[in-house]
N, C-alpha and C positions, 0 to 999 in steps of 0.2 A: 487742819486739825480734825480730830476723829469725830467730835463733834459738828464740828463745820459740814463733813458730809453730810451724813444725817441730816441735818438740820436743812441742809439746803435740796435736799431732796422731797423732804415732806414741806420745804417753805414752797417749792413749785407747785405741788399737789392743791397746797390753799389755794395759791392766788389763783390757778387756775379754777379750781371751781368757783374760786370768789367773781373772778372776772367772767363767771357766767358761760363757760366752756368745758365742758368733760369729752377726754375722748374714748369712741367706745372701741373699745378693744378685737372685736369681731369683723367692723368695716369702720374704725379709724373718722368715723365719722363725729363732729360736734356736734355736742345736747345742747339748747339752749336752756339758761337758767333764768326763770322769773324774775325781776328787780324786788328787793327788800322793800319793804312800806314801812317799816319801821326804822328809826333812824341809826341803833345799834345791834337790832337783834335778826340773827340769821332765820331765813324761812325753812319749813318743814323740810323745802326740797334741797334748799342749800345742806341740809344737816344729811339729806339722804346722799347726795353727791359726794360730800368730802370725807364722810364714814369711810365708803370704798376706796378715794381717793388718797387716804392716810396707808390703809392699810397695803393697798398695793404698791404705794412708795417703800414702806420699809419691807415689801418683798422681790423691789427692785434693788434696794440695796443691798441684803444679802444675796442677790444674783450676781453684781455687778462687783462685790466690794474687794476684792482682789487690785481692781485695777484703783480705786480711790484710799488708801491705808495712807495715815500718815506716816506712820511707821514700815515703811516697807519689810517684809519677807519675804520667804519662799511658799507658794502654796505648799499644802500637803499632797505627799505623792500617791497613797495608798492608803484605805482604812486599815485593811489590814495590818500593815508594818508601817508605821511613821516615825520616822527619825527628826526628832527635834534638835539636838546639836549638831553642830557641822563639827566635823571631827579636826579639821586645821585650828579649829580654836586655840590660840596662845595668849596667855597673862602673861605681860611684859613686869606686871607686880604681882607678887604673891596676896591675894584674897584674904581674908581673917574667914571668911564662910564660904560653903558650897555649895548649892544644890541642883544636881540634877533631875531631870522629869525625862523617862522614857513611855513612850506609849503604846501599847497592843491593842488592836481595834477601841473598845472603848475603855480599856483599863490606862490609865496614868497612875505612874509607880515614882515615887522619890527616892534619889539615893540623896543622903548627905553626904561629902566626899569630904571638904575640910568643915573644921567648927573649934575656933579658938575661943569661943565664948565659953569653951568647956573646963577651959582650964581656970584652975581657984586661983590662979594669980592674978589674970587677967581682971583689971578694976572696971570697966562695966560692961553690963547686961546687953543682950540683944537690943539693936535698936529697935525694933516691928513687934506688934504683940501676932500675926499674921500677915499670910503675903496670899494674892489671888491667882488664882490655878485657871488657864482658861483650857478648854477642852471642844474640840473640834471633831465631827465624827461625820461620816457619809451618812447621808440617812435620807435615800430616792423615793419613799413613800412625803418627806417633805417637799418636792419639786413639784412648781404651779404653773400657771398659763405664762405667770411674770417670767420665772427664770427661761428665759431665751438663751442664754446660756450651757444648759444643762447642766448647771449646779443644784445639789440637795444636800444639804449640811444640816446637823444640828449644832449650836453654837451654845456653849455653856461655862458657868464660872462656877468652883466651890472655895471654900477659906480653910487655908492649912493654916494652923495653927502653930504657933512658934515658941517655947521656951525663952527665959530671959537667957538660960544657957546654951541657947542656939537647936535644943532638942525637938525632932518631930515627931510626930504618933507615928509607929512602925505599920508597916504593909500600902495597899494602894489608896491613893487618896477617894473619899466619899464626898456625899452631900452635895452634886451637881444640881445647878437649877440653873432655868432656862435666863438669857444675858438678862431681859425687860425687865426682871425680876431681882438683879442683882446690882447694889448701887456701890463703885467703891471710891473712898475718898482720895481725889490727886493727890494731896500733902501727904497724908500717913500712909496710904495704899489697904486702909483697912476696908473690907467687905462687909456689907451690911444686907441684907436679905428683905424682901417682901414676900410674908411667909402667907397662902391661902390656908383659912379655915372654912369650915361650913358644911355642908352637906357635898359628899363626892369628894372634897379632899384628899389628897396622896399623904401618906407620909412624908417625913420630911427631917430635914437634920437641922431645923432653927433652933436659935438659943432666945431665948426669951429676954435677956440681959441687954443683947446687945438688937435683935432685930427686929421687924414690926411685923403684924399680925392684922388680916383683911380679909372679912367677908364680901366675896365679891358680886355678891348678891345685893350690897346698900350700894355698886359704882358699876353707873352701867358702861358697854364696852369693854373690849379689848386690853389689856395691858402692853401700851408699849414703849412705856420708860420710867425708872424710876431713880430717884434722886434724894440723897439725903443730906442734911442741914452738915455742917465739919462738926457742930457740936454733937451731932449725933441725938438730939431730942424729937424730931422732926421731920416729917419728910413729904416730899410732892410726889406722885402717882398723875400718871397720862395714861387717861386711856384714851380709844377710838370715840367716845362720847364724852367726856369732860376730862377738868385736872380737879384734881383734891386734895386735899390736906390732911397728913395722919401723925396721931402724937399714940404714945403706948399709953393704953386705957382709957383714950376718948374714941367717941366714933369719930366718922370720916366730916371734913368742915367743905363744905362743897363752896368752889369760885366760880369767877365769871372768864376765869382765864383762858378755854377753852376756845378753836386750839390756840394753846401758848406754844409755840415754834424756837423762839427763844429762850434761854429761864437760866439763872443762874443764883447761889446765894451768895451774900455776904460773906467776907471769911470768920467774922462770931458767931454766923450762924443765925443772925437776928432778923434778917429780910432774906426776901424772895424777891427778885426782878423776872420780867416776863413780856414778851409785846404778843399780840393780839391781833387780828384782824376784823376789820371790823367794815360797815357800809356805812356810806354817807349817802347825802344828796344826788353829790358828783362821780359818786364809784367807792368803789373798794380804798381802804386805808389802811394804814396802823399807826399801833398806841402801844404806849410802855406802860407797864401798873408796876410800883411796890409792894409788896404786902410781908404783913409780921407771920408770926405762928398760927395768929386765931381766924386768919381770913380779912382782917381790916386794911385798907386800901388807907396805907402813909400816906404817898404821893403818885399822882398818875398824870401821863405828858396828854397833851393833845394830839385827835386820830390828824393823821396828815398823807396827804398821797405819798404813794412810795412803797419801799419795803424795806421794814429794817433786818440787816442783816448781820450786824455784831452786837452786843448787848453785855455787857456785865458790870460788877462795881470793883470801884477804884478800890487800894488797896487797904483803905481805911474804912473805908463803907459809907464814905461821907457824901458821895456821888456817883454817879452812873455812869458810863462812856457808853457810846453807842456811834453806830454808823448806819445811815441811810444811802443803801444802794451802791455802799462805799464812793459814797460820793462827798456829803457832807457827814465831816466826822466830829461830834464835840463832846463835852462832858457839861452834865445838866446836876446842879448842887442840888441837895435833898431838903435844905434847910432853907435855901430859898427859890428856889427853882431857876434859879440863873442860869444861864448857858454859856461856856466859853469853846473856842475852836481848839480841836487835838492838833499837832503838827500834822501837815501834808506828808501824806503815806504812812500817818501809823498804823492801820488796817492791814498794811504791805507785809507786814512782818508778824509773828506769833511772837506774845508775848508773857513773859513767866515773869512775876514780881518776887524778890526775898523777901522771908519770912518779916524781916522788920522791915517792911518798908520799904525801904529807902535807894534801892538798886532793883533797875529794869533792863532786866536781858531779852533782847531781841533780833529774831532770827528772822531773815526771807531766805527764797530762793531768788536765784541769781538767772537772766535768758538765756544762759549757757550752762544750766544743769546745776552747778554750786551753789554756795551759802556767803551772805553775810549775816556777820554777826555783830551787834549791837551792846553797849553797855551805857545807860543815863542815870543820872541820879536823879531821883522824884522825891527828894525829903521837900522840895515845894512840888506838890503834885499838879497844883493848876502850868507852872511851867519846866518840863524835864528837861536835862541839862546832860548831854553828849561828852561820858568820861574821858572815851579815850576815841584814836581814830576805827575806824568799822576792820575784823579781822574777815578779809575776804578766803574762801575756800575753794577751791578746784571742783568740790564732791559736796553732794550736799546732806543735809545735816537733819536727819532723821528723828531725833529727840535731842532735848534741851534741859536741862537744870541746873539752877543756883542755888548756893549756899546760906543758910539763913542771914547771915550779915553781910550775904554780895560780895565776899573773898573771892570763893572761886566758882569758877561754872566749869560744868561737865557735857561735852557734846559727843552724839554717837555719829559718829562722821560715816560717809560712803567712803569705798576704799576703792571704786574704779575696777573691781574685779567682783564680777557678777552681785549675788544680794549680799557679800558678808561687808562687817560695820566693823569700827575700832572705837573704842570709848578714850578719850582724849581731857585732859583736866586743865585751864588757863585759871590765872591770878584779873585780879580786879584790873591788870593795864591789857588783859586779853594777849599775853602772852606766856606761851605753852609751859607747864611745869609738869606736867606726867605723862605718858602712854599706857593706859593699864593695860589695855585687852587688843587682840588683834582678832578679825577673820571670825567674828562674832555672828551669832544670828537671834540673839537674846533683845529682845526690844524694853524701852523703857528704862528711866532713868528719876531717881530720888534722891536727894539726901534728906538721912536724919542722924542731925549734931553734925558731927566732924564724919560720919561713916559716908559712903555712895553706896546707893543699891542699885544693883544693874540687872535690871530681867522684871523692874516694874513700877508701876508709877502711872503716869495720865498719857504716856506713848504707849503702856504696855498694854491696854485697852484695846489690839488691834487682832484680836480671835473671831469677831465676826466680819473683821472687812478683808484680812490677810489668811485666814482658813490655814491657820495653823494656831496648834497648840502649845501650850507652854512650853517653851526650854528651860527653865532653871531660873537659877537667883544665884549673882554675886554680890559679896559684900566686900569693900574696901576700907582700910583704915586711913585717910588723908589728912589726920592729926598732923603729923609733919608737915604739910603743904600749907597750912595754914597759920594764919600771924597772930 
């Protein structure tokens, strides 16, 4: 997952400084790190070691992220001229919407090509109030000691804006900001902003309604991720020196989560989960915290050796699942802190819940390059239940999404002939009812209601690790497909 990178890039960077090891970059050689005297709190030096240690993790990932995308594309070929669609593209169904994205060095231009939401008979609106523009450009004065490589990118997202009649503001799209900066939600794919104020500020294209506002002068460090609540009230800020917490019109509510490596919300938006690392007696550990909006610690597991490396909540928010070392995988209840074991291998697979619940689609890859694909019912979540049998694939399967009531899932399959993809539609027995798209190069995948959006979603998120920019946005009508 795109996350997963990330996450396991900068989870190396702790434990190595945690485990008392830095290496120096010049002659490769290990710093010893003093042992902590305190039982949870890191030493001066530890905090001087892992500052650089973060930062040059996420300047190895955009070095490196081409080869780690979950969403595979094609690099970009040229600043100058980059072609975002591959011109073989064929809709095997006709689209209800279209949009194209061409690119000139750093201009991104939309065409809309179809738009049935235009028409007064058609009974409803756009599904998306906007969709995220990701924008990709050479830029060799950003190239460090890290990119071994000789990669120099700048990696950026802005929010077009969408009519309920499918309309978009005319000429090239604006308002780019840098990705740290830019949070967008998987479910709706809307873009939310962390806008700088203060002294030296740029201008900027934030809405006030929808995004947050940070003097980065009360949070010290670096910006290097930001995150907001689905409800949109809320949000957590990482920088290089702490996490924080920021609501519109309070200041920042500072934690103890620093660094949180893992973090994810609740889907009401009510809690925060997070593990930690922390020192013990014995060595380095980790711990999970919950926390609400204001910064209050619901419930927090004990530090334990290891490293956890999955973390999120279950589909109700009623529990946490988590996996250490993907070894021991279980789910810890909130209300009583109980523990029960996940099935063997569910780490194995990427996993997408329906909007209600009650249908879990999951996907691995296969030793032989392909996919299987999963479907369980979890309306009892402590034990999920295996619908149908596993629909195994040839080619493997790039993005994933299901339908809010588990009808249908939508998969962007490999097609065995270089990077282009086919967007493919199965019923709840995981047998195929559509072909939309063939010879694609559009990443990401959503539904909202009965439509499928194709070109974004929590796949489409792959501008900083795949160094390309946006291709477009299709929309489908699958009203018919479904029961």
């Amino acid at each position: 997952m795109i996350d997963s990178c990330m996450n396991s890039i900068i989870r190396a960077a702790v434990i190595e400084a945690w485990n008392g090891r830095r290496l120096d970059h010049s002659g490769m050689s290990p710093t010893p790190v003093p042992p902590a005297k305190d039982r949870f709190a890191m030493t001066s030096h530890a905090h001087a070691v892992l500052r650089p240690l973060i930062r040059g993790a996420l300047l190895r990932l955009a070095a490196f992220a081409s080869v780690m995308s979950f969403a595979s594309a094609p690099a970009a070929a040229d600043d100058a001229t980059m072609r975002a669609i591959a011109p073989a593209e064929t809709s095997e169904v006709a689209p209800v919407w279209r949009l194209d994205v061409t690119q000139d060095s750093t201009r991104l231009t939309p065409q809309l090509v179809t738009n049935a939401f235009a028409d007064s008979i058609r009974p409803h609106q756009f599904p998306l109030h906007d969709l995220p523009i990701d924008r990709v450009t050479e830029s060799p004065s950003r190239r460090t000691s890290y990119d071994t490589s000789g990669i120099g990118v700048t990696m950026e997202v802005a929010r077009l804006p969408v009519g309920s009649d499918g309309g978009i503001p005319p000429g090239p799209i604006g308002g780019f900001v840098v990705y740290s900066f830019a949070s967008v939600d998987p479910w709706t794919g809307h873009t939310t902003f962390l806008c700088v104020v203060g002294p030296g500020a740029s201008p900027n294209g934030c809405d006030p309604t929808q995004d947050f506002y940070v003097d980065l002068g009360v949070i010290p460090g670096e910006v290097l991720r930001w995150e907001v609540s689905p409800d949109g009230t809320w949000g957590v800020v990482h920088t290089s020196g702490e996490v924080a917490i920021l609501s519109r019109d309070h200041p920042p509510i500072h934690t103890h989560l620093w660094p949180a490596i893992w973090g994810a919300f609740s889907r009401d938006g009510s809690k925060y989960v997070a593990s930690t690392r922390v020192l013990l007696a014995g060595g380095p550990a980790d711990r999970w915290s919950v926390i609400d909006r204001n910064g209050h610690v619901l419930r927090e597991g004990p530090a334990r050796p290891g490293t956890i490396d999955h973390l999120e909540f279950a589909p109700d928010g009623s529990s946490i699942l988590l996996s250490w070392a993907r070894d021991t995988s279980y789910r810890v209840l909130l209300d009583t802190g109980g523990e029960a074991p996940l099935p063997a291998g569910w780490w194995d697979d990427r996993h997408q819940v329906s909007a209600d619940g009650r249908t879990d689609l999951g996907v691995r890859r296969t030793e032989r390059g392909g996919a299987t694909v999963r479907l369980f019912d979890c309306s009892d979540p402590i034990r999920p239940v295996a619908l149908v049998e596993p629909l195994v694939l040839d080619h493997p399967v790039e993005a994933a999404a299901i339908a809010a009531d588990g009808s249908l899932v939508a998969l962007l399959e490999g097609e065995g002939e270089g990077e282009s993809m086919r967007v493919t539609v199965y019923d709840r027995r995981l047998q195929r009812r559509a072909l939309l798209l063939r010879h694609t190069q559009r990443g990401g995948l959503l539904f909202a209601g009965h439509e499928l959006v194709v070109g974004t979603g929590p796949a489409s998120r792959v501008a900083r690790f795949n160094l390309q920019s946006s291709a477009g946005t299709l929309v489908y009508d699958l009203c018919g497909l479904m029961p």
